[in-house]
N, C-alpha and C positions, 0 to 999 in steps of 0.2 A: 858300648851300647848295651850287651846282655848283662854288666856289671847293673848299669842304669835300673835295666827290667827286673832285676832279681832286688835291687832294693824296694821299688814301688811296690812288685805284687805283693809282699804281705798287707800292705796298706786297703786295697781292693777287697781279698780274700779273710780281714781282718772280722770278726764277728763286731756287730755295734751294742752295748750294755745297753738298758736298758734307759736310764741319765741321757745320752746322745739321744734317743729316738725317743723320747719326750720333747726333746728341744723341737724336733719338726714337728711337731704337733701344729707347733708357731705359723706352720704351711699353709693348714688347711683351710679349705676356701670359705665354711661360714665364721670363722674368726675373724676372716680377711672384710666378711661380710658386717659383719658386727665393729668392726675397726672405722670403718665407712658410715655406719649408722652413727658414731659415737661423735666423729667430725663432722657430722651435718649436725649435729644438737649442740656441741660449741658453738658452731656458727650461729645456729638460731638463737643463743645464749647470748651471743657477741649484738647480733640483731638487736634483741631486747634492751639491755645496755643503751643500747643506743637511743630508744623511747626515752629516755632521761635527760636527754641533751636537749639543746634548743635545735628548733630545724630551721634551716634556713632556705627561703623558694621564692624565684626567681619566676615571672609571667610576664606577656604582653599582649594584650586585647586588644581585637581591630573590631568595631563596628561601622557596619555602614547602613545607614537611615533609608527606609525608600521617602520619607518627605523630610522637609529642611524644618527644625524645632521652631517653634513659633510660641510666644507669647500675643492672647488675645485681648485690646481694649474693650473699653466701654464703650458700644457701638452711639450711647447717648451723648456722648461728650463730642461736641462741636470741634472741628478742625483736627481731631486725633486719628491718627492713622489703624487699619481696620487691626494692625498684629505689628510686633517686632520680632526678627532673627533672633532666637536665644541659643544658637549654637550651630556647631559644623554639622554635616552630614557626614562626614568622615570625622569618627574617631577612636584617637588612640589612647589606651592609657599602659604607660609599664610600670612595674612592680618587682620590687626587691624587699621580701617581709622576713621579719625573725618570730617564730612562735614558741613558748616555753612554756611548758605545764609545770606553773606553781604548786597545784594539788589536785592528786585527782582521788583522794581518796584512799591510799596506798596501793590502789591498782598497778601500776608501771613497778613499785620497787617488789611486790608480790610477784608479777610477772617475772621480775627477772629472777628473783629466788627460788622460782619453779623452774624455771629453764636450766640455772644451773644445777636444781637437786636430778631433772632430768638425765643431766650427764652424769652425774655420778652415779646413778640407777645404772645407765648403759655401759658405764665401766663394770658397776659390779656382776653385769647379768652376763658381759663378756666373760669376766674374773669363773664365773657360776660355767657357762658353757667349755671351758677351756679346762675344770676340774672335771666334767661330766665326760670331756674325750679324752684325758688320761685316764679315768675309769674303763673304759671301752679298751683304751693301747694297753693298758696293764693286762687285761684280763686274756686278750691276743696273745699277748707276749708270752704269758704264764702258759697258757695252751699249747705254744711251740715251745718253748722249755717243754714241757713235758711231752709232746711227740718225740723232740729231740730223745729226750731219756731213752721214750720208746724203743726208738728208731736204732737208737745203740744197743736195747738187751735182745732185740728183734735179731739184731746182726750176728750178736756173739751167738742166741741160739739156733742161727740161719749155719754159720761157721762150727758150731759143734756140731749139727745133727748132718753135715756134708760127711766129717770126719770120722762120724759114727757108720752112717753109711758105706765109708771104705773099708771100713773093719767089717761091718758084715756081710759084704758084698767078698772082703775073703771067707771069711769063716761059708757063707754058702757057696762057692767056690769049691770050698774043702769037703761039701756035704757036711758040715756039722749044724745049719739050721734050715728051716723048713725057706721055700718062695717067699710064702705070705711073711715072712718076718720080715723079709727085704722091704715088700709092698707098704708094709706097714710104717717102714721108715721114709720112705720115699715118698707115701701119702703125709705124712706130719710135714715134709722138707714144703711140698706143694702149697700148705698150707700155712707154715710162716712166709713163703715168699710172698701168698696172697695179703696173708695179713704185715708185712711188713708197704708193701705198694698201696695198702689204704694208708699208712700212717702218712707216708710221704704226699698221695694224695691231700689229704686234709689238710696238711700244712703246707702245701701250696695255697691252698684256699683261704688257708689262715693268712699267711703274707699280702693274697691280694686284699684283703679287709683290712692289712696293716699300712699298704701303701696305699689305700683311699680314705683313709684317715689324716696318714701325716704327708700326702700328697707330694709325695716321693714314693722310689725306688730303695725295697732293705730286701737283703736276698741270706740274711743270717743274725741272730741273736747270740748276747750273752748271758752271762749266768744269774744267779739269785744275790739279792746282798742280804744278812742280817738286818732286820728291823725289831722295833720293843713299840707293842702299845700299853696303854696303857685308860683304865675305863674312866680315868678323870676325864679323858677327849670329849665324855658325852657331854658333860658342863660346854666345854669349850667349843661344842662345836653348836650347841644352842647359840648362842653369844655370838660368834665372831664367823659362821659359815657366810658365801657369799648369797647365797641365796637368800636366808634370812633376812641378809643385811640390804638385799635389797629391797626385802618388802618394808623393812625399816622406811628405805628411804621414798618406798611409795606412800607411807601414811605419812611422812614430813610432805610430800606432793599434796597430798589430800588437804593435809591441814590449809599450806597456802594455799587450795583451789577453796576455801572457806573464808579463806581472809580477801582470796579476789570478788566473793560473791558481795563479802558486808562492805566492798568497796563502795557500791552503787547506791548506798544507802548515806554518805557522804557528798556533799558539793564540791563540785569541779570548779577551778579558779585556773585559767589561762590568760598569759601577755600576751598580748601581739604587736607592734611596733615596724613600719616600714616606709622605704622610700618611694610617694607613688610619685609618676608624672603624667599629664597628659598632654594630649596635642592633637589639630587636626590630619597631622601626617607623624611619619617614625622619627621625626625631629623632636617631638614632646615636648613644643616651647610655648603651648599654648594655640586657643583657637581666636581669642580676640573674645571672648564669650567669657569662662571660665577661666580660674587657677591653673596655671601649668603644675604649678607643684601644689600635688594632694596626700600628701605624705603624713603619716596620722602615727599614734600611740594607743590603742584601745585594750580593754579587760574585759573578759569572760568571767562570770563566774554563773554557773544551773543546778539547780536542785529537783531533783525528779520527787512530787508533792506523792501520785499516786499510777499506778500501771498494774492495776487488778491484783496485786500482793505478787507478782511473778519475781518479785529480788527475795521476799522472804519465803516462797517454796523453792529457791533457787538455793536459798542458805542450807534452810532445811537437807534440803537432797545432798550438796556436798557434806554434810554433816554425818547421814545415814550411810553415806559412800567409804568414809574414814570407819564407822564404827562395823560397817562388810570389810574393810580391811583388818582392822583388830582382830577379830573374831577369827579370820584367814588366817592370820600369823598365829597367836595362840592353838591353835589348830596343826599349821604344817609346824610348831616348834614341837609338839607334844610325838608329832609323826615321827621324825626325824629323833628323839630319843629311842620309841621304842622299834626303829629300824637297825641302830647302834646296838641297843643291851643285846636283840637277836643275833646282831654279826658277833658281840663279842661270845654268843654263845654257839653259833656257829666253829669261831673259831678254837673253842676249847673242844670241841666236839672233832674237831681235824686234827689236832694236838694229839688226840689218844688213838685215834685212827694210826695216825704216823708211828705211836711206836708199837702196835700191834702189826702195820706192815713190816716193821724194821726186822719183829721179829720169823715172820714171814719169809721175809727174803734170808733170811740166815737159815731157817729149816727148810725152805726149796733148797737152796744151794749145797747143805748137808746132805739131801736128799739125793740130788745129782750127782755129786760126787759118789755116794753108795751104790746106785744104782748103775756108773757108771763102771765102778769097780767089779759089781757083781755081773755086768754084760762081758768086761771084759772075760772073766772069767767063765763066759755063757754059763751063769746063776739065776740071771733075769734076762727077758726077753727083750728083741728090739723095741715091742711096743710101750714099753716102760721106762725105756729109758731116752724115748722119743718124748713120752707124757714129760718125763722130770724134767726134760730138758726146757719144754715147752712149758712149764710150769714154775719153773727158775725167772724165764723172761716175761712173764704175764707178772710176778711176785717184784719184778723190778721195778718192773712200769708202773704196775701201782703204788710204788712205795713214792717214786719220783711224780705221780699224778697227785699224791696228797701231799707232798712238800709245797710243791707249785700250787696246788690251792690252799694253803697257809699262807705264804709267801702274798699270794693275790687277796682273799681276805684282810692281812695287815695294809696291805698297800687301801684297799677298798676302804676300812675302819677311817683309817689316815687324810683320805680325801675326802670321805663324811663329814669328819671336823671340820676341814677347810685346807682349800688349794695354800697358802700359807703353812698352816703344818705339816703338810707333806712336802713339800720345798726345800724344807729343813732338813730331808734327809735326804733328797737326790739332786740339790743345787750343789 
């Protein structure tokens, strides 16, 4: 059984890369929300569809007369009786019709071309939402990567400046340095434990922002991958982003909400064709009066002459509607370049950052070392070599705070373009 426990816990204890905890993303509940919107607009899709077929309706009609039908004579004509029965006072008639719209104008196949450009809108705005919260989990991610960093050079100078402190906890022991040099080490120890218990803080806060996203439990991260962009994205991501594309597919919408307007401007042509019968009871074999079987074939066809011009400001408007669309996309296309040329300038701007940290963290580190030497050697004071020490791990963390925001910049560029080019590199 502890053979069992010791193979599982690394599994538990295992950090998740970054790949894995995009995949729950798949979790979270307005996706789940949006998944649910996209299957009601099939359906209504499927609905539609269905306006093309013949329908077929089924009735039975009871009436009942308060007087009995009467045909009246000529009260002048000798020996004729005043009226005759022309029918039951009970009657029934039932009905089994088929109806089928020969033309209505291209309204029904417009309809249904709109329903389903509808769902593909609600795929892409899914497609669009679902890039928008890997931007959100990436930038989390990169944030705790980089506490992590922290959180490791916090430790090592949490762990030298203990060990500095034994060393001069003997030396003033020995009388060879003043109180305040002790105090002074022992205030910098204070002072990374404080600032090491913010970092951890924060990145707790960071994780509960990572599990109400991907709508799980992640209690550790892994590391950075290489990525390459590259500024052709900007083209590609005018083109082929899902947002874009969905406003694409709202002016293919518009268009047909213009082809359903000029429908009305077209005559309507319907068959209808059914079995009626009637009767004075639910027998329907007749009253003695009347046809038991009224069973007919008839055609529709209307032309709307005039209705105060309401179908041509109706055209009108869907027309002005599409050309508020154009102008929208031309507009958020132009936004969305120079949102890109910025990041990729951003990005080059953290590029030289990073190796002016690089070198940073190599001259602390030089520095530390010297000054640890020259302590040892009581050359340089505790307070100096508390500063290097503390100045070592500040030079770390920065250096690993600008990786992780390169790192997240590329990833950011990437999902710019479009949730498909970034897929490509963490599918």
């Amino acid at each position: 059984m502890r053979r069992f426990i010791f193979l599982i816990l690394p599994i538990f204890l295992s950090a998740q890369n970054l790949s894995e905890i995009l995949k729950r993303v798949d979790n979270n509940l307005l996706l789940k929300s949006k998944d649910f919107e996209i299957k009601a607009k099939e359906l209504l899709y499927e609905s539609n569809r269905g306006k093309n077929l013949p329908s077929i309706d089924a009735s039975l009609n009871a009436l009942y007369l308060k007087e009995t039908p009467k045909i009246y004579m000529n009260p002048n004509i000798p020996y004729m009786p005043k009226y005759f029965q022309a029918g039951s006072i009970n009657q029934y008639t039932g009905e089994l019709s088929l109806t089928y719209p020969i033309f209505t104008g291209f309204a029904i196949t417009n309809l249904i071309d709109k329903s389903k450009l509808e769902v593909k809108k609600s795929i892409l705005e899914k497609d669009n939402l679902k890039r928008n919260l890997y931007m959100k989990t990436i930038n989390i991610y990169t944030k705790i990567y980089s506490l992590n960093q922290a959180i490791k050079a916090t430790k090592e100078a949490l762990k030298a400046i203990n060990l500095s402190y034994k060393k001069a906890k003997g030396f003033y022991n020995q009388g060879l340095i003043p109180p305040s040099e002790l105090y002074n080490i022992e205030s910098k120890k204070y002072e990374i434990e404080s600032l090491l218990n913010e970092y951890k803080n924060k990145k707790e806060s960071l994780f509960e922002m990572l599990g109400y996203i991907t709508n799980s439990k992640i209690k550790d991260i892994g590391g950075l991958k290489e990525i390459d962009v590259q500024k052709s994205l900007i083209d590609e991501a005018i083109e082929n982003r899902e947002d874009i594309l969905a406003i694409k597919e709202l002016l293919n919408i518009d268009e047909k909400d213009i082809k359903l307007a000029k429908s009305s401007l077209y005559p309507k042509l319907f068959f209808k064709g059914a079995i009626r019968k009637y009767g004075k009871n639910l027998k329907l074999n007749g009253d003695g009066y009347k046809n038991a079987d009224e069973s007919y074939v008839a055609f529709n066809i209307t032309q709307n002459i005039f209705n105060g011009f309401s179908d041509k400001k109706k055209i009108e408007a869907a027309k002005y509607k599409k050309l508020a669309t154009l102008e929208y996309l031309k507009d958020y296309q132009k936004s969305v370049k120079s949102s890109l040329i910025s990041d990729f300038k951003t990005l080059n701007s953290l590029k030289l950052r990073l190796i002016s940290a690089k070198k940073r963290v190599k001259a602390a580190k030089s520095y530390e070392e010297l000054i640890r030497g020259r302590f040892d050697n009581q050359l340089s004071s505790a307070d100096e070599l508390s500063r290097a020490i503390s100045s070592l791990a500040e030079a770390k963390a920065k250096y690993y705070s600008i990786k992780a925001a390169i790192f997240n910049q590329k990833c950011q560029i990437l999902l710019k373009t479009s949730l498909k080019r970034f897929k490509k590199y963490f599918d």
